[in-house]
N, CA, C and O of each residue as an XYZ file, in Angstrom:
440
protein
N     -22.077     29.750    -12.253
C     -20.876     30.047    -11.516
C     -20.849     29.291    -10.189
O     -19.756     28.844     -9.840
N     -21.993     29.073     -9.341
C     -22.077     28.104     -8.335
C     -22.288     26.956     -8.552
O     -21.898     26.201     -7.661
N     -22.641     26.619     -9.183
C     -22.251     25.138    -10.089
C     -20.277     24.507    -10.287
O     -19.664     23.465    -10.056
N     -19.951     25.866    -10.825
C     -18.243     25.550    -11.274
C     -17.406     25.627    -10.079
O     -16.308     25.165     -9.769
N     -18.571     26.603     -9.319
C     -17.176     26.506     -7.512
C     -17.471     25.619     -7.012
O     -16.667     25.030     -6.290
N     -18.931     25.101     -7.222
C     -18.738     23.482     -6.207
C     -18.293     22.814     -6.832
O     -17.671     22.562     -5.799
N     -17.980     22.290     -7.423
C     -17.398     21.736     -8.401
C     -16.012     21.688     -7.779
O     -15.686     20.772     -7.024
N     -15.274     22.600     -8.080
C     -14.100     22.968     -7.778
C     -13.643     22.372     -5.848
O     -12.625     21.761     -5.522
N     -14.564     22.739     -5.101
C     -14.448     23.172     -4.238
C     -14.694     21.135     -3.717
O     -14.066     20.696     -2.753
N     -15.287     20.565     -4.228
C     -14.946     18.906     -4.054
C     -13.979     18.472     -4.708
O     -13.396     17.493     -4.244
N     -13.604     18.941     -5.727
C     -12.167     18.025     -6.357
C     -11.177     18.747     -5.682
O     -10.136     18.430     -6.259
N     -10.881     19.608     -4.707
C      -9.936     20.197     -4.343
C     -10.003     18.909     -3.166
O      -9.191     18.007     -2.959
N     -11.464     19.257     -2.422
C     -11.132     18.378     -0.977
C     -11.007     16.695     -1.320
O     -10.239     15.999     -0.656
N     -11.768     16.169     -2.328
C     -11.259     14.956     -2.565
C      -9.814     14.816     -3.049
O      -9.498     13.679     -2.698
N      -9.052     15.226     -3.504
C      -7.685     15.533     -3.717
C      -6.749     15.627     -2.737
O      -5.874     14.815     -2.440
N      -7.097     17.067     -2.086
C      -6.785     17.024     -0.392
C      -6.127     15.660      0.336
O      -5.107     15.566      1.020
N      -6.905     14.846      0.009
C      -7.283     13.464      1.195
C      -6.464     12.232      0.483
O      -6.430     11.110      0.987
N      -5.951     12.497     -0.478
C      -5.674     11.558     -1.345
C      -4.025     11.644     -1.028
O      -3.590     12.682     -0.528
N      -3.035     10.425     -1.361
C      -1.682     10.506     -0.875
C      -1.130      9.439     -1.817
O      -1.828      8.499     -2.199
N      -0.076      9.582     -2.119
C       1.112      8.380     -3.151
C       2.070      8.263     -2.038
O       2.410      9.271     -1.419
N       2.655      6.762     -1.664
C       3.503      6.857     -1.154
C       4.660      6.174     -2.445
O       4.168      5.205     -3.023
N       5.639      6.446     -2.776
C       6.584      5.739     -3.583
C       7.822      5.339     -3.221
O       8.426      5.913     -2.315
N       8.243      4.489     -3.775
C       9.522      3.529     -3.901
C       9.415      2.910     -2.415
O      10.392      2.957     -1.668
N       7.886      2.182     -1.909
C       8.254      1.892     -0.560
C       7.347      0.398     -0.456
O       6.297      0.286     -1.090
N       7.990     -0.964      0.601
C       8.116     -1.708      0.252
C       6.776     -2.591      1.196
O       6.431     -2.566      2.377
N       6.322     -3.284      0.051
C       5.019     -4.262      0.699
C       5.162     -5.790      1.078
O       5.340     -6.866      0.506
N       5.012     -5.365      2.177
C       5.071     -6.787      2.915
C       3.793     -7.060      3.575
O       2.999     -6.139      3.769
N       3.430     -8.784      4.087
C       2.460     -9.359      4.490
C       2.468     -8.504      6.567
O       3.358     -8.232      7.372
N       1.168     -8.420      6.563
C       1.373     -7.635      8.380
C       1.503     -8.158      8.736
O       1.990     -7.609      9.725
N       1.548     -9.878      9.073
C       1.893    -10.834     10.082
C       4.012    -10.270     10.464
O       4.607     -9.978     11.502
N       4.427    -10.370      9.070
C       5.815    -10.303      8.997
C       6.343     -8.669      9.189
O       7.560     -8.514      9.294
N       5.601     -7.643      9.231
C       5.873     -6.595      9.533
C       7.298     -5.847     10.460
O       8.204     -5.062     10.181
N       6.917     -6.509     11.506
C       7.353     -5.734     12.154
C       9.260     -6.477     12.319
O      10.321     -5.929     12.619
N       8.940     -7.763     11.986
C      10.443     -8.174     12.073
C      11.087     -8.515     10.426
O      11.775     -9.445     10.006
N      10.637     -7.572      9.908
C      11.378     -7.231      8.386
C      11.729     -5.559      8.407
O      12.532     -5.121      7.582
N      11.199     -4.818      9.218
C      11.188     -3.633      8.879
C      12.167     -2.645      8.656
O      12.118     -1.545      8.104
N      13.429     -3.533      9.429
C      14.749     -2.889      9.398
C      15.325     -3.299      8.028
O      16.111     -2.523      7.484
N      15.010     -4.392      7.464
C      15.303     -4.654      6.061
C      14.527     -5.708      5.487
O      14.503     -6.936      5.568
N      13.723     -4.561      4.709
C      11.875     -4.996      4.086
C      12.493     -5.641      2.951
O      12.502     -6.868      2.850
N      13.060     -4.800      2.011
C      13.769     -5.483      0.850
C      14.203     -6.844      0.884
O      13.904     -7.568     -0.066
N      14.806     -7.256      1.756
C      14.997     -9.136      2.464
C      13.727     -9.596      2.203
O      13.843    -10.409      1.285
N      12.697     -9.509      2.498
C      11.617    -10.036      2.747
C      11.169    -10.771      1.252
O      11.192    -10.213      0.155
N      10.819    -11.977      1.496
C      10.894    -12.921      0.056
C       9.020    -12.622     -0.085
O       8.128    -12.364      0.723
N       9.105    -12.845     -1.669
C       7.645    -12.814     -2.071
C       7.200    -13.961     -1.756
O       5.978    -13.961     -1.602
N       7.791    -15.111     -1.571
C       6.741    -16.138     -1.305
C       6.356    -16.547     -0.185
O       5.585    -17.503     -0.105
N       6.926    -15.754      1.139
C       6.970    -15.220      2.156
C       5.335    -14.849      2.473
O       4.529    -15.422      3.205
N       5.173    -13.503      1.506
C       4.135    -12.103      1.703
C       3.337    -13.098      1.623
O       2.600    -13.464      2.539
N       3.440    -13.726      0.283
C       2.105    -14.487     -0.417
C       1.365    -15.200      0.412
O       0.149    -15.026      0.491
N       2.123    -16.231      1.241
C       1.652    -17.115      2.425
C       1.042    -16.528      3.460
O      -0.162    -16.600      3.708
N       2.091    -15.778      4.245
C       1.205    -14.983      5.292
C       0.617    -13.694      5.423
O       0.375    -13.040      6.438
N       0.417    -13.425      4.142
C      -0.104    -12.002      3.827
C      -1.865    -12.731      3.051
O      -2.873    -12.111      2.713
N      -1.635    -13.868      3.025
C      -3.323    -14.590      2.610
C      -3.638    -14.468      3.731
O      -4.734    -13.910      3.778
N      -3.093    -14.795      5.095
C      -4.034    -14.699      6.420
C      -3.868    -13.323      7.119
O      -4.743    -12.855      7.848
N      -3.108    -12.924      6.945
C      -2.871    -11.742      8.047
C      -2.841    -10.051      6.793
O      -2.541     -8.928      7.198
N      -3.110    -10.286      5.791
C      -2.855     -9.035      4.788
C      -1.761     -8.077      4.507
O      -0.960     -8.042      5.441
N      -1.548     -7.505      3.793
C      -0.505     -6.328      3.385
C      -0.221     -4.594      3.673
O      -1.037     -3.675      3.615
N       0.854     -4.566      3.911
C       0.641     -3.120      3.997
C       2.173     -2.453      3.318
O       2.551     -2.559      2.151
N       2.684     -1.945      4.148
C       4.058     -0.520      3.305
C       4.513     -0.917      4.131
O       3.851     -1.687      4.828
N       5.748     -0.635      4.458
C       7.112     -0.149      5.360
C       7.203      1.297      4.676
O       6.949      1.451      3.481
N       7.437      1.942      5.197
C       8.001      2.990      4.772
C       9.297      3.097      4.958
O       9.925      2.111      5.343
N      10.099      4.630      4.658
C      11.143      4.265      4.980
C      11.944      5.057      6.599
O      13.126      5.073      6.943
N      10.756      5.606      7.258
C      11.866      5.352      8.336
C      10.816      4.524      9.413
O      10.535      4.858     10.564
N      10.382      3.446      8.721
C      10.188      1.756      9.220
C       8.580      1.835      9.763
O       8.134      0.795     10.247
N       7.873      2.779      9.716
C       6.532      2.790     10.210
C       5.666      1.744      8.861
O       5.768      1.995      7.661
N       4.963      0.744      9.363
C       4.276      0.330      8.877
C       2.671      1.179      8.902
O       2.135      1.894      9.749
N       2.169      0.607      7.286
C       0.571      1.166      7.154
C       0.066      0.095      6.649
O       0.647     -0.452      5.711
N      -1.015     -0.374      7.123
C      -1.992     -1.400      6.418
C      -2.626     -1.300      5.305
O      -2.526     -0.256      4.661
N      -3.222     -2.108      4.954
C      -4.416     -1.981      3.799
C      -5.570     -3.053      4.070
O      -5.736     -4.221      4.421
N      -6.350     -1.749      3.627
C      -7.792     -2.373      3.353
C      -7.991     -3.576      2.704
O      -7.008     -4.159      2.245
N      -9.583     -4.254      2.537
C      -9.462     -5.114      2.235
C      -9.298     -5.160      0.393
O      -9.167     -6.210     -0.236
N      -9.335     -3.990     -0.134
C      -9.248     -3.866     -1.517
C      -7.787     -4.099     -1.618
O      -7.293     -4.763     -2.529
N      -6.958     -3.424     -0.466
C      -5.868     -3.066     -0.922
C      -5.325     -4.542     -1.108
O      -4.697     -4.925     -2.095
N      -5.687     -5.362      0.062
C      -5.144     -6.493      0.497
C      -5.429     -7.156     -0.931
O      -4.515     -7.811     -1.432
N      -6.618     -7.030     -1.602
C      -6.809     -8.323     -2.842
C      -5.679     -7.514     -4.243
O      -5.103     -8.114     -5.150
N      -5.681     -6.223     -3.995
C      -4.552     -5.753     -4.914
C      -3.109     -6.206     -5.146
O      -2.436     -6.104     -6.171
N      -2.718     -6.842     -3.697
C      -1.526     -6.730     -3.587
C      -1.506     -7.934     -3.898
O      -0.935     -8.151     -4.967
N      -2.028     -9.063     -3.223
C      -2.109    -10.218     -3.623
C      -2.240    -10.323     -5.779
O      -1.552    -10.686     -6.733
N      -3.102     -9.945     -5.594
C      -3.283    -10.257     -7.220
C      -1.237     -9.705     -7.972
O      -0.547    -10.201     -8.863
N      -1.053     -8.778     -7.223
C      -0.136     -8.200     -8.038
C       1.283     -8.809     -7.725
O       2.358     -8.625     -8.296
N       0.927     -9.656     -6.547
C       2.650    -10.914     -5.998
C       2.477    -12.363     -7.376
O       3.213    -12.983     -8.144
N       1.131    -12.309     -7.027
C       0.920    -13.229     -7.716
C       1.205    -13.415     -9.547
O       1.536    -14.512     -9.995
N       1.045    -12.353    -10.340
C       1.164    -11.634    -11.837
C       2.558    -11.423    -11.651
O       2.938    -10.940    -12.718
N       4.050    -11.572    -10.461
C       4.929    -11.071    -10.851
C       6.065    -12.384    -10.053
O       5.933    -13.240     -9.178
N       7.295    -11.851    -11.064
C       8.119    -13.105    -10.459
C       9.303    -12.875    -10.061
O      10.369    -13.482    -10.168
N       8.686    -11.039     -9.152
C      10.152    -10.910     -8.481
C      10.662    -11.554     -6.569
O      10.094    -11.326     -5.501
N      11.308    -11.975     -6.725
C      11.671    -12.872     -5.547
C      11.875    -12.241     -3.816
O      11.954    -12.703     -2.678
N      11.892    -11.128     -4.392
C      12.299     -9.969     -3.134
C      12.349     -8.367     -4.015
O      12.140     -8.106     -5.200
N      12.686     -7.575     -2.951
C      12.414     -6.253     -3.527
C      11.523     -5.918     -3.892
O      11.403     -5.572     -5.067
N      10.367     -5.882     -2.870
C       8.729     -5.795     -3.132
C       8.509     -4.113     -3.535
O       7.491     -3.572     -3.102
N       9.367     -3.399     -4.273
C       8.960     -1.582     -4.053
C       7.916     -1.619     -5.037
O       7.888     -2.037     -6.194
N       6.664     -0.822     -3.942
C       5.557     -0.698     -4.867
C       5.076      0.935     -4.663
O       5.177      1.417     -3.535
N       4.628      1.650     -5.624
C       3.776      3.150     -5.278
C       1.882      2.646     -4.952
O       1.143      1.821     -5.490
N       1.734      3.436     -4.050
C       0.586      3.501     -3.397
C      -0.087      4.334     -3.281
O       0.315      5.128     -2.431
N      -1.702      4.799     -4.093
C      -2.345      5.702     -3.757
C      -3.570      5.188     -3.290
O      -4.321      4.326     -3.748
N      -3.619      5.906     -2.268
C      -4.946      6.192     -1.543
C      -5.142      6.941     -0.281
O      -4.271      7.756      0.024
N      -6.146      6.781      0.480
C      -6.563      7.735      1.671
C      -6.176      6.829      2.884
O      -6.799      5.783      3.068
N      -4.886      7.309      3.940
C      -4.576      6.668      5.477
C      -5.412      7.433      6.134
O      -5.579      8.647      6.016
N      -6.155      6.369      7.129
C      -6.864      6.738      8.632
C      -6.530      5.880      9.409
O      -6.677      4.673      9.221
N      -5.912      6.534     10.628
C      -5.659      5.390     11.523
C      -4.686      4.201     11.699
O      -4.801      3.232     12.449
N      -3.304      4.634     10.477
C      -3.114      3.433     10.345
C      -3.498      2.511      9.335
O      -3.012      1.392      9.500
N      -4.101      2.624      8.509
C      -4.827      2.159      7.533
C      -5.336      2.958      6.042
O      -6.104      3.893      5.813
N      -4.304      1.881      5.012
C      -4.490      2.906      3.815
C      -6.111      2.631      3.453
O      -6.658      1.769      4.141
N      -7.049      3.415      2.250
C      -7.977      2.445      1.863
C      -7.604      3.055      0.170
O      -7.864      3.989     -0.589
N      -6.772      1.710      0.258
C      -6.187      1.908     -1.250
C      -6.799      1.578     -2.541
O      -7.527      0.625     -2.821
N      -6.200      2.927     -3.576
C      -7.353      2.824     -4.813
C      -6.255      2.142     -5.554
O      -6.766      1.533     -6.494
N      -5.183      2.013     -5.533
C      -4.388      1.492     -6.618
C      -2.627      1.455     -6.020
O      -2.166      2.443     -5.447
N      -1.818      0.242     -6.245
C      -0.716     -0.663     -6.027
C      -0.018     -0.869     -7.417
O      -0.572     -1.216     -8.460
N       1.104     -0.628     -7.252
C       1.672     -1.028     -8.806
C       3.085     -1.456     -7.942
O       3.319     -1.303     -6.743
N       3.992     -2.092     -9.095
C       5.321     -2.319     -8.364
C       6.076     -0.949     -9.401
O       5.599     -0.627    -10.489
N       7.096     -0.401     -8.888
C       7.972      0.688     -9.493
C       8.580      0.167    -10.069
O       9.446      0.740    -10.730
């Protein structure tokens, strides 16, 4: 029985900590802050360029940017790169924010 509550009692708090953000849009952080009023504008071949030097994160939607880690950063990249949409970057995002900073387990486009 103390076996099954700890148990319990870590998948609750690892869960806890865990967050999806959806239908919200990834852009390179160099370009952040002057796309944010309209992220959707923001061209993929854009991200691709300066999101190789400066990395990726969200806009959300009432315009706060969040970063990503460096996993997140090779996620996103891999996933501009596998796709051939030109703009309208909406992607769902799970993982754990600190600080400003997702450390993301997984990026998909919606």
């Amino acid at each position: 029985m103390k076996k099954l509550l700890l148990v319990a009692v870590v998948l609750f708090t690892t869960a806890a900590f865990c967050s999806t953000w959806s239908n919200v849009t990834l852009v390179d952080t160099m370009c952040a802050k002057k796309v944010a009023a309209n992220p959707d504008a923001h061209a993929r071949d854009c991200a691709m360029g300066c999101g190789g030097k400066s990395g990726f994160g969200i806009v959300t939607s009432d315009q706060k940017f969040l970063k990503f880690d460096d996993s997140g950063n090779q996620q996103a990249m891999a996933l501009l790169k596998s796709s051939d949409k030109k703009d309208h970057l909406r992607v769902t995002v799970d993982g754990e924010e600190k600080d400003g900073t997702i450390q993301v387990k997984s990026v998909k486009f919606d």
